[in-house]
C-alpha positions in Angstrom: 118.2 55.8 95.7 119.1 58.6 98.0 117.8 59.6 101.4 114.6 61.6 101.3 113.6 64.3 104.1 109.9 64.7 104.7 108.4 67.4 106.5 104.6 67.3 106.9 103.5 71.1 108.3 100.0 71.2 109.6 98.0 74.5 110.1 95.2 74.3 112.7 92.7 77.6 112.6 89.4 78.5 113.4 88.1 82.0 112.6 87.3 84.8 115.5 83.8 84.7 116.5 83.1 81.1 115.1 80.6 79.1 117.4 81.9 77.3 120.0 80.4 74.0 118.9 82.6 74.2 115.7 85.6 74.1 117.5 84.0 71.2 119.5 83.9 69.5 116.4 86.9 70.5 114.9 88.8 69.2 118.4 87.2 65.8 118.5 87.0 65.2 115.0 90.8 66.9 114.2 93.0 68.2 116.5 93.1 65.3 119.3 93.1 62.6 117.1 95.8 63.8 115.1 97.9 63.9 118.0 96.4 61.0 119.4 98.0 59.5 116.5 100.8 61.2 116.4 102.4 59.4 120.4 102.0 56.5 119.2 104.5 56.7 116.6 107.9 58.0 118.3 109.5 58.3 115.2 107.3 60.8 113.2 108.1 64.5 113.9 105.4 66.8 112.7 105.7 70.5 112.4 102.5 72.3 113.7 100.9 75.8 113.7 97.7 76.5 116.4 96.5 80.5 115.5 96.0 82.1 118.4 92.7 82.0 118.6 92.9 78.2 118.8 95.6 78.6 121.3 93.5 80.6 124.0 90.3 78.0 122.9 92.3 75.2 124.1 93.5 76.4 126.6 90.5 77.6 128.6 87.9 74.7 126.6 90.8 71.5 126.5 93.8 72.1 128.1 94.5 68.4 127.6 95.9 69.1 123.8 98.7 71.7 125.5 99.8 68.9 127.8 99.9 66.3 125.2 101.9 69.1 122.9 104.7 69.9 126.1 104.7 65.8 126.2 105.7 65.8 122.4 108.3 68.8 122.6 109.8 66.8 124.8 110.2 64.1 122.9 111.6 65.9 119.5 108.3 65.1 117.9 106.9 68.8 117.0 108.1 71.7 116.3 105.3 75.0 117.1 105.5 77.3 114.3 104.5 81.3 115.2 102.8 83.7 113.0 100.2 86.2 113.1 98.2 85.6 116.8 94.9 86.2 115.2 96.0 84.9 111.6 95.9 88.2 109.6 96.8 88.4 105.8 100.3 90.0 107.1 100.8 91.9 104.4 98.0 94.5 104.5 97.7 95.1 107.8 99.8 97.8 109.5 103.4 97.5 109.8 103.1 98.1 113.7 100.5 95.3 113.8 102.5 93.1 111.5 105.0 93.2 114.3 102.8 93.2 117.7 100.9 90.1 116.7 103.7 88.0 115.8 105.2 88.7 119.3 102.8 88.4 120.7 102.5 84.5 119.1 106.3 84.6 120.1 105.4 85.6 123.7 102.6 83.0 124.2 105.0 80.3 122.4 107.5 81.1 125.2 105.5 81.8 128.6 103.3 78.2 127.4 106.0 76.3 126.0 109.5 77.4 127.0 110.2 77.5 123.2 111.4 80.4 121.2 110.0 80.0 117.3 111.9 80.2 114.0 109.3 79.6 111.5 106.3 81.5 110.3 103.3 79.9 109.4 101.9 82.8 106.9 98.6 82.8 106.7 96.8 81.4 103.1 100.6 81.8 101.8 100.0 85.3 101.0 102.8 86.7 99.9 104.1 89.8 99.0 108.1 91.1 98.1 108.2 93.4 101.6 107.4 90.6 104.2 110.8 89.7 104.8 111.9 92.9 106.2 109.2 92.1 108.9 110.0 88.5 109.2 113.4 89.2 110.3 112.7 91.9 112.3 110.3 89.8 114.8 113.2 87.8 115.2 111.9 84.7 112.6 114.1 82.4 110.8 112.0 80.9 108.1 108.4 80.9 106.5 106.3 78.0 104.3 105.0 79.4 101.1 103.8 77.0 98.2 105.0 75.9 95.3 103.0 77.8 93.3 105.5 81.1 94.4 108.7 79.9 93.2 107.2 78.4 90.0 106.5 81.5 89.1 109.9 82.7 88.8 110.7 79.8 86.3 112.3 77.4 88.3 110.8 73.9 87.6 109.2 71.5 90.0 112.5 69.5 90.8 114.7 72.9 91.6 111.7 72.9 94.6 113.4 69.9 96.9 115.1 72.2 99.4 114.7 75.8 100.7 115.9 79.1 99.3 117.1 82.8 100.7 115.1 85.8 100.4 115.8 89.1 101.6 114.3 92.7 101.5 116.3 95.3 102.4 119.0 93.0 103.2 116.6 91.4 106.0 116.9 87.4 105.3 114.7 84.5 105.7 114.5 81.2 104.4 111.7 80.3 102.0 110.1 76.7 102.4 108.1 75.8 98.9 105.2 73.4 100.0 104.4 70.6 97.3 100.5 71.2 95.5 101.1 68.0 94.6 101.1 67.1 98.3 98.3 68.3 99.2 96.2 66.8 96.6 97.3 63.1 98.0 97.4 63.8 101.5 95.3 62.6 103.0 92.9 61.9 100.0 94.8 59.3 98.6 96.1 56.0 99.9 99.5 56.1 101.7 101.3 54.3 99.0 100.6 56.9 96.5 102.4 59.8 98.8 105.6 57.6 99.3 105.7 56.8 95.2 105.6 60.5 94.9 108.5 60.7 97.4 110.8 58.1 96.0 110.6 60.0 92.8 112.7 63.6 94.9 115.0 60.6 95.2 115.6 60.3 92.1 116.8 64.1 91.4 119.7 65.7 91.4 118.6 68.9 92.6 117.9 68.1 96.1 116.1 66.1 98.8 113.4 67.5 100.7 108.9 66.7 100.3 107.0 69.6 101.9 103.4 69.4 102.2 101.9 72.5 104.7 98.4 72.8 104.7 95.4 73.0 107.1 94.4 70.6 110.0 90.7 70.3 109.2 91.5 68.1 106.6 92.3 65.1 108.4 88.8 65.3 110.1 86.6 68.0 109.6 86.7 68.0 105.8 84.0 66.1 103.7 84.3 62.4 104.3 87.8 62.8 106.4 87.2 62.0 109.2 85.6 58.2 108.4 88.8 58.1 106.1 91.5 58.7 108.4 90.8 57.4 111.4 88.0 54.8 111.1 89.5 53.5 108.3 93.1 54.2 109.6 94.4 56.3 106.9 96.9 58.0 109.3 97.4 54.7 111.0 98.7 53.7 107.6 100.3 56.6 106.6 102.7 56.7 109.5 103.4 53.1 109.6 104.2 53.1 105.7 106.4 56.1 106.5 108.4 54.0 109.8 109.0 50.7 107.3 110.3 53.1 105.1 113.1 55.0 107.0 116.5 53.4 105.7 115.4 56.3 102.7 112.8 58.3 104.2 113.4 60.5 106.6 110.7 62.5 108.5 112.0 66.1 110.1 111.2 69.3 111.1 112.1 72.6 109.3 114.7 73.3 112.0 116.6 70.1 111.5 116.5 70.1 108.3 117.9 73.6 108.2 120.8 71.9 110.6 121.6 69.5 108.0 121.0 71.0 104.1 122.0 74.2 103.0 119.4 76.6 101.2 119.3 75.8 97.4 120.2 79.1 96.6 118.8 83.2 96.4 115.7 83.7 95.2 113.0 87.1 95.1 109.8 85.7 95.1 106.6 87.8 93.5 103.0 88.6 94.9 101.3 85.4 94.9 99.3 83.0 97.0 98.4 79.0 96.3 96.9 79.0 92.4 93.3 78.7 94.0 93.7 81.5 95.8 94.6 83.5 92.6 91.5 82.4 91.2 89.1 83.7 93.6 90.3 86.7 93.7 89.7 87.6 90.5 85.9 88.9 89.0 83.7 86.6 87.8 84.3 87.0 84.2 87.9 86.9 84.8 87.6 84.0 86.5 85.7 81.9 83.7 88.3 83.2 81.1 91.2 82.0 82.9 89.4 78.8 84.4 89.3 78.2 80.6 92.5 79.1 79.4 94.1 76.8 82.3 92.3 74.0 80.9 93.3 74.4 77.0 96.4 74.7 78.4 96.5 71.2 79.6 95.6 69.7 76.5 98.9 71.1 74.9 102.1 69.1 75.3 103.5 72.3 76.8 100.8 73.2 79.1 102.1 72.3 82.7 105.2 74.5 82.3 102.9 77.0 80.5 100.8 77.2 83.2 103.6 78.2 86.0 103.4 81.9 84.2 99.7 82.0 84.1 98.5 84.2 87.1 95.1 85.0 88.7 94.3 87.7 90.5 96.0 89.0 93.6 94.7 88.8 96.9 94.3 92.7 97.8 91.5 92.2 94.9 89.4 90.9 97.5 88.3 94.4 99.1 87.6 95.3 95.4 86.0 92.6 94.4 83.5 92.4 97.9 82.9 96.0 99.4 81.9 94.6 102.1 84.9 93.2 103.1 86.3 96.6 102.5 84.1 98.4 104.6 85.5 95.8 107.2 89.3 96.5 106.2 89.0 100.2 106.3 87.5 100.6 109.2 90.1 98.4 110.9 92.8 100.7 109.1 90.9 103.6 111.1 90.9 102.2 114.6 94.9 101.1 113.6 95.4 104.6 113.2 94.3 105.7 116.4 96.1 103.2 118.3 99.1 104.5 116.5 98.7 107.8 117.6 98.1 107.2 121.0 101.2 104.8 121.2 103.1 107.5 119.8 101.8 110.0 122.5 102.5 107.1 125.2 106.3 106.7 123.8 106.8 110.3 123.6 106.3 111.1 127.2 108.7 112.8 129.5 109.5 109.5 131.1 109.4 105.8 130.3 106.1 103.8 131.9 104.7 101.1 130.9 101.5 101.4 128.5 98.3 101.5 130.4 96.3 98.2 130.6 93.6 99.3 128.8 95.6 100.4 125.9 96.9 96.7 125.4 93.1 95.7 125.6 92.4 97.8 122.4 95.4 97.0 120.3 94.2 92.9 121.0 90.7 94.3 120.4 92.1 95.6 117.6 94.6 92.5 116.2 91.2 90.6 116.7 89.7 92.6 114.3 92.4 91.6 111.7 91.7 88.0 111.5 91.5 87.0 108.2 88.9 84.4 106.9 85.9 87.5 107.0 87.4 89.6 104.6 87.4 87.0 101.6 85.7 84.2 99.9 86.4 81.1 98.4 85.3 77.3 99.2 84.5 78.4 103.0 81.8 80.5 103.7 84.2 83.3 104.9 83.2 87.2 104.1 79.5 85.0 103.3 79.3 84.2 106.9 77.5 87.3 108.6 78.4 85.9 112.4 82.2 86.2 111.2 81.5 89.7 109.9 79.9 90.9 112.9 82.7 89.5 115.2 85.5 91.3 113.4 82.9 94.8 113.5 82.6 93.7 117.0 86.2 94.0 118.3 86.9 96.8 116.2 83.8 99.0 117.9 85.0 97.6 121.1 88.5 98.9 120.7 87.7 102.3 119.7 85.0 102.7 122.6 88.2 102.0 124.6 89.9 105.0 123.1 86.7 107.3 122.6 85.8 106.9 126.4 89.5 107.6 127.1 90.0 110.8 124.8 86.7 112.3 126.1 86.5 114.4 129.2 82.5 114.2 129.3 80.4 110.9 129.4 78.6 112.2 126.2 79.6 114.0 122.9 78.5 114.0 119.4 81.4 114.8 116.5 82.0 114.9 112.7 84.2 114.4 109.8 84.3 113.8 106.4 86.8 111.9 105.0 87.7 109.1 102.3 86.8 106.4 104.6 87.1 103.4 102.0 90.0 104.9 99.7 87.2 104.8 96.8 88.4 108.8 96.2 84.8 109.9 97.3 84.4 111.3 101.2 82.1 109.7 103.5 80.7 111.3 106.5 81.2 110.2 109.8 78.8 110.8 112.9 80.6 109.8 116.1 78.4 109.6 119.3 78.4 108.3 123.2 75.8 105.6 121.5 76.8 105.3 117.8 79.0 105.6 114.8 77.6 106.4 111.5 79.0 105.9 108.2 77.1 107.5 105.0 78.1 108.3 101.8 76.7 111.2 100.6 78.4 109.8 96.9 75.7 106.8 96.8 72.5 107.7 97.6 73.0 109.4 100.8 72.7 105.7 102.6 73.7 104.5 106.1 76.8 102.2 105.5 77.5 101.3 108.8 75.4 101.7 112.0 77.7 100.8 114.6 75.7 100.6 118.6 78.5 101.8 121.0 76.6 100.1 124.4 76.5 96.1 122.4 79.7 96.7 119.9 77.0 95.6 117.3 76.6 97.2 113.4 73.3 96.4 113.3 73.1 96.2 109.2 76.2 94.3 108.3 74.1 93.3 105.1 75.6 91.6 101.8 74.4 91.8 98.5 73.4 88.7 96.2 75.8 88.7 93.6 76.8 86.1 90.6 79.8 83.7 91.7 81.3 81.1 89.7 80.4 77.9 91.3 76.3 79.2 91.4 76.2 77.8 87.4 77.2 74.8 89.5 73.9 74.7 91.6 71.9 75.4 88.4 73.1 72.1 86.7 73.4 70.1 90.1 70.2 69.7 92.7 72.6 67.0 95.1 75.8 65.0 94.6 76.6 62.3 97.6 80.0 62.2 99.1 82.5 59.6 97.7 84.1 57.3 100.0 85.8 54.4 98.8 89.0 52.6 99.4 91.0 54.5 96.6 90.0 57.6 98.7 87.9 60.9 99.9 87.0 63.3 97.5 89.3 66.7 98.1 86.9 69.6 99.4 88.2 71.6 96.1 86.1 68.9 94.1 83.0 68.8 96.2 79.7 70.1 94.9 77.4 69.0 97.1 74.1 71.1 97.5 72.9 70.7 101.1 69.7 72.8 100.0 67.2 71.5 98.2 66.0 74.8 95.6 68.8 76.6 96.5 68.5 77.6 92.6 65.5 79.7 93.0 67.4 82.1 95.6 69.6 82.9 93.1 68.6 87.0 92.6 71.0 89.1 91.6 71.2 93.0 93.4 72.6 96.4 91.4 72.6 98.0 94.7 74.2 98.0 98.1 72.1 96.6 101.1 72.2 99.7 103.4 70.1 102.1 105.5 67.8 104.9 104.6 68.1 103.9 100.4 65.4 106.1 98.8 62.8 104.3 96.0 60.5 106.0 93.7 58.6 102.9 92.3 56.1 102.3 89.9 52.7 102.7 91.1 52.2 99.1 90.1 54.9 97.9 91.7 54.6 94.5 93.9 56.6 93.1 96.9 57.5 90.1 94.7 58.9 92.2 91.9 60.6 94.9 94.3 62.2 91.6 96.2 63.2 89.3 93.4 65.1 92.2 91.7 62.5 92.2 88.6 60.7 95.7 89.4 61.6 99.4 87.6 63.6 101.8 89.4 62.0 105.4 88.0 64.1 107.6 90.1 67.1 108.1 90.0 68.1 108.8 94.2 69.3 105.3 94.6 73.3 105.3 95.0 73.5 108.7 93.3 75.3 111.8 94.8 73.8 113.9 97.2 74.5 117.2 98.3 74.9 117.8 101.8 75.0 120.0 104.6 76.4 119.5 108.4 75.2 122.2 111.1 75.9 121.9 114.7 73.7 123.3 117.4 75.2 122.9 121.0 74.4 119.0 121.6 72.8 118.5 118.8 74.5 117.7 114.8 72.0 118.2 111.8 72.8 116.4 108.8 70.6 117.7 105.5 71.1 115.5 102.3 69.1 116.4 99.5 68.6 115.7 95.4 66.8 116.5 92.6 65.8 114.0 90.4 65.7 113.6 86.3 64.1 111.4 84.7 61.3 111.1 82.4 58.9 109.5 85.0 60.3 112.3 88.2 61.5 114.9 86.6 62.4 117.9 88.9 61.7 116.0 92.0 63.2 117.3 95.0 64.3 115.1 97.9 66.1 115.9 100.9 66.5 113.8 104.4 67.3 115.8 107.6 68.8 113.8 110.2 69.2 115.3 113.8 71.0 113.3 116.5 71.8 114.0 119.9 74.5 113.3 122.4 73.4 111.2 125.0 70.3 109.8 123.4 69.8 106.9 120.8 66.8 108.4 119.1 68.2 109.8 115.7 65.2 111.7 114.3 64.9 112.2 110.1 62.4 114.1 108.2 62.2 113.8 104.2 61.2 116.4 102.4 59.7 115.8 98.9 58.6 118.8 96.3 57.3 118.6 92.7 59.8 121.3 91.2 58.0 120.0 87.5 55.3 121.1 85.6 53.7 117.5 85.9 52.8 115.4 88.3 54.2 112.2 89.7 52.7 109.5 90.3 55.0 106.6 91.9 55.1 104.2 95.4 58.3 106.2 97.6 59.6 104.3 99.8 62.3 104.2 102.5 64.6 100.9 102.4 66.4 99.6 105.7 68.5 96.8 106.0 69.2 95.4 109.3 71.2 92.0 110.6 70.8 90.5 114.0 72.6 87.1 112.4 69.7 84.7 112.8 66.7 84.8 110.2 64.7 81.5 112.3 65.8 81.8 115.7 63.2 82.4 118.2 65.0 84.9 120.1 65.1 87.2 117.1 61.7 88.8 116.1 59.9 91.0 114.5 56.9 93.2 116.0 54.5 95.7 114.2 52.6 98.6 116.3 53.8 96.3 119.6 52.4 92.9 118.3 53.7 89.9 117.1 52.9 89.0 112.9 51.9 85.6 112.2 55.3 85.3 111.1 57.7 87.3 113.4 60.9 85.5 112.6 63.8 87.8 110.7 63.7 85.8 107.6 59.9 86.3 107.2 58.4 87.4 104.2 55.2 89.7 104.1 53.0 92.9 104.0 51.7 94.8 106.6 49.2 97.9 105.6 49.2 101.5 107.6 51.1 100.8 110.1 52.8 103.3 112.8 56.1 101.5 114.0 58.0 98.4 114.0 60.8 96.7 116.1 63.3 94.5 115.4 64.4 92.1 118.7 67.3 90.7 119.5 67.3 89.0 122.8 70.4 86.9 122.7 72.4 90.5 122.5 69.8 92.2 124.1 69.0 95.1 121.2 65.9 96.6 120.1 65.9 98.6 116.9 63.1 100.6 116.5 61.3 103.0 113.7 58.2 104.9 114.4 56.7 106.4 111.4 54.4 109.9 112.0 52.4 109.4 109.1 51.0 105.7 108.2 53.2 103.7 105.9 53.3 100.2 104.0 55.6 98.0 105.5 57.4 95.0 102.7 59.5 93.1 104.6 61.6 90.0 103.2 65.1 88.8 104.0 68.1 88.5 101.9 69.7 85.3 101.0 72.9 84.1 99.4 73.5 81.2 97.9 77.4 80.7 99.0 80.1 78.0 98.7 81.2 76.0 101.9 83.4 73.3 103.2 80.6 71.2 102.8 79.0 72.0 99.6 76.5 75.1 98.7 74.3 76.4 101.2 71.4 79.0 102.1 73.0 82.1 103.9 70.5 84.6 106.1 72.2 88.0 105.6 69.9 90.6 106.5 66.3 91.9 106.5 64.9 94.2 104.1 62.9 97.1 105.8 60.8 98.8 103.2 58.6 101.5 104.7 56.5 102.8 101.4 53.4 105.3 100.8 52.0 105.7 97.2 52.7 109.1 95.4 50.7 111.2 93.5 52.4 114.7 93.9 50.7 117.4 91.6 53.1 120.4 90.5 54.6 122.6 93.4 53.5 120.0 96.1 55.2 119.5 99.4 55.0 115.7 100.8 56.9 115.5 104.4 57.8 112.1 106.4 59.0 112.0 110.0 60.3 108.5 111.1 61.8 108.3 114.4 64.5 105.3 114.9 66.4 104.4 117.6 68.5 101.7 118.8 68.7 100.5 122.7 69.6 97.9 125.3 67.5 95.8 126.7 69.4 93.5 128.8 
């Protein structure tokens, strides 16, 4: 049998704004005993990829793993892969920020390690035809894809033992296709069963080289993985099987074995990411239909070649598929834009200076922003996750206060545009303030979108809608299943169902509408909280995510916003409605009055009510309350679920960020209040997922023909730090 090369890549990530006690974990259970490993066999050469964010972790929380990576530079054992510093999806950011953050991962590589990088660790193997161009620009040799890419070209498994060239525009790189196959036995299988796959690229006559690149966490963090590898001395194994097994197997790094082999020939590789990937992305229907056709496929004798040309979705899908991730993406796109501009204006000057230090703060504010695990969803909580959410929103209002303070002569200022804000072919308007930035669509409902607080960098709804996802007819058929340990192996996390919440079934409520701000109801009279919460009550207007017609007026410091409708519909017919927001420079207070006249020859009789949706990330934690006309319900936590008659105001505390969101109501209103809860998929099995509460300031309705209703609220948003 001939020689076989090995190269084991390993990704190690953790997302922006994750909690410092999950890195903990992930460190001691992951990253230093990997390595800890890793020294004691000389002979094994790992390639290895730390995102940025890990990078800066480590070095301020354990700058013990740095010294133990210079110690195995040193000795030939790793090679440090770049890539994006905060691990965006490369292809749909910005081509100016495709390039800043991989130099900057170059420039961190270099000042930390005295290393300049040739390979790119792309982040969830997204790939799309243009990446080359930007590859080679930023001075990058080769990148690790999957298998999954070249297969779809038509090349068979064994053409896949070596590396290929790819080129756009005549810009090369070298294309590494990492084994699935791999990554299903390592490390959830014993040793043995890795090396009898190996032996068999022996056999071939196409070439020589087993790829696996995938993440850390798995040897550690994932289900049952850490007892696995290291207290039962999986990796112990694995590299001792691999060192009695060197006269044929060969462990390198992607470098050497670039020094050695040369590519297996020109390739153009299409859109694609690892087949799971694909799967998410697509709709929920979709994804049944194809889940299906994959497995009659494997019943026919053709079916594993067949399935190399059956595709899911693509990963752009995503920001169609979750518009809240969108909201996320777009905005970034807008603060991109004004970094652009002012880097433009910077390089366009009438002599060469460096930038100024707070315009490198924003574009890392910025490149933060970008990270990628919040803008999708598939078995890790991701986009699900509201703390993720809020951390990208976060950096993103931090980098444009950068630029707002810096463009504006006057300490206050109040401003607005309209303009197609989430590509969707509709214009949203935008309010931009000293203290906030609103987004509302006058196209759906007139709502609040985003509600961004300038003085915390906090968008204080943030919500998420409860919506069907493939895995929840999982939680209906299964209340628990245990891990499996055994000595044939750990379960893969990609066949874990483990429920973690006991009735996680019953929170399974679907919504038709978007969780925003100021959403306008017309209910029936007999309408209750439990059938306005659970989704089972009758909408008899028709305001809710319907266009509105609006009008923006400016007077001195002060912006007027008037959005109105007229509703048709059998129960309200010829109901007008209009909101009129006024806001202020300088102050927080935004003050709306509605406006409600029977146009009809009837009258109407029907609950109207004012929904608000706001997150402050933790439904039970005692520093996040609730408090009605300044006292404290019987249940003030976030997540609390109840009815409070004629009351005049309510706030909504944070005291870990130190906010206070407040509503005061003119005339006295009903207040519903009850959270919102997904039922999401995670690395450790389903779980219950605060996302928001609901706000539902109501008053019954009985307006006679040619009657005027009006409602004042006052709302507000401050510091109190």
């Amino acid at each position: 049998m001939k020689p076989v090369f090995f190269i084991l890549g390993i990704h190690n990530h953790q997302p922006v704004g994750n909690f410092d006690f999950v890195l903990e974990e992930a460190f001691q259970k992951a990253y230093w005993p990997f390595l800890k490993v890793l020294i004691k066999h000389p002979r094994i050469k790992i390639c290895l990829h730390y995102s940025g964010i890990l990078w800066e972790w480590l070095e301020s929380e354990h700058p013990e793993l740095i010294d133990l990576c210079h110690e195995l530079l040193q000795r030939g054992q790793i090679e440090l892969l770049s890539g994006g510093f905060y691990e965006p999806i490369l292809s749909i950011i910005p081509d100016q920020d495709k390039l800043g953050q991989m130099k900057k991962m170059e420039h961190f590589l270099s000042h930390k390690f005295r290393i300049k990088p040739r390979g790119l660790w792309l982040a969830e193997r997204v790939w799309e035809p243009g990446l080359p161009k930007f590859i080679h620009i930023a001075g990058l040799d080769y990148v690790i894809v999957d298998d999954r890419h070249f297969l779809a070209t038509g090349l068979d498994e064994k053409d896949l033992y070596g590396y290929y060239l790819t080129d756009d525009q005549g810009k090369v790189v070298k294309v590494f296709p990492g084994s699935k196959e791999l990554r299903y036995l390592i490390p959830f299988q014993p040793p043995e069963k890795t090396l009898e796959y190996l032996a068999l690229i022996g056999e071939s006559k196409a070439g020589d080289l087993g790829m696996m690149g995938d993440d850390g966490e798995k040897f550690g963090i994932w289900p049952g993985t850490y007892q696995w590898v290291y207290k039962e001395n999986w990796m112990e194994h694995f590299f001792s099987l691999i060192e009695k097994n060197r006269e044929w197997l060969r462990m390198c790094t992607y470098s050497e074995y670039i020094a050695q082999r040369t590519p297996l020939g020109q390739i153009y590789l299409p859109t694609a990411s690892y087949a799971e990937m694909e799967e998410w992305a697509l709709p929920l229907n979709a994804q049944e239909g194809f889940h299906d056709l994959m497995n009659k496929l494997n019943l026919e004798k053709f079916g594993h070649n067949a399935q190399n040309f059956i595709r899911g979705g693509l990963w752009r899908n995503f920001l169609c598929k979750y518009k809240e991730g969108n909201y996320i993406y777009n905005r970034m796109l807008q603060i991109s834009e004004k970094v652009q501009k002012i880097d433009a204006l910077i390089g366009h000057g009438d002599k060469e200076e460096d930038p100024p230090e707070w315009f490198e703060l924003v574009k890392d504010e910025l490149w933060k922003g970008q990270c990628n695990d919040a803008y999708w969803h598939g078995l890790f909580g991701g986009l699900y996750l509201p703390h993720l959410r809020s951390a990208l929103y976060s950096h993103l209002i931090r980098a444009d206060n950068y630029i707002e303070v810096h463009q504006h002569t006057r300490p206050t200022w109040v401003e607005w545009q309209m303009k197609d804000m989430d590509q969707d072919g509709f214009d949203e308007l935008e309010i931009n303030t000293d203290q906030y930035c609103l987004f509302i669509d006058p196209n759906s409902g007139g709502a609040i979108y985003e509600w961004d607080f300038r003085p915390k960098c906090f968008n204080i709804i943030n919500s998420f809608i409860r919506r069907p996802e493939g895995y929840h007819q999982k939680i209906l058929r299964l209340s628990s299943q245990e891990k499996t340990i055994s000595s044939n192996g750990v379960k893969s996390i990609h066949d874990i169902e483990e429920s973690r919440i006991e009735g996680l079934e019953k929170i399974l409520v679907y919504d038709p509408y978007s969780r925003d701000a100021l959403m306008d109801h017309f209910l029936a009279p007999s309408t209750t909280i439990e059938e306005f919460s659970s989704m089972t009550y009758k909408e008899i207007g028709d305001f809710l995510e319907k266009p509105y017609h609006f009008q923006v007026n400016r007077d001195g410091q002060l912006l007027n916003i008037l959005l109105s409708r007229t509703c048709h519909t059998d129960a309200v017919d010829q109901v007008y409605l209009s909101k009129d927001l006024t806001i202020s420079q300088g102050s927080s207070l935004i003050k709306i009055l509605y406006t409600i006249k029977n146009e009809g020859n009837t009258s109407v009789r029907a609950i109207f009510g004012i929904e608000f949706n706001f997150n402050l990330l933790a439904g039970h934690a005692e520093d996040r309350y609730i408090q009605i006309d300044g006292q404290s319900p019987s249940e003030p936590n976030l997540a609390s679920y109840g009815i409070s008659s004629g009351i005049k105001s309510l706030c909504l505390i944070d005291k870990s960020v130190g906010l206070e969101i407040g509503i005061h109501t003119h005339k006295m209103a009903d207040l519903w209040r009850f959270p919102i809860e997904t039922a999401s998929n995670s690395e450790s099995g389903f779980e219950k997922v605060y996302q928001s509460s609901v706000i539902f300031l109501n008053w019954p309705l009985n307006l006679k023909s040619g009657e005027i209703l009006t409602y004042n609220l006052d709302c507000w948003v401050k510091d109190i730090a």
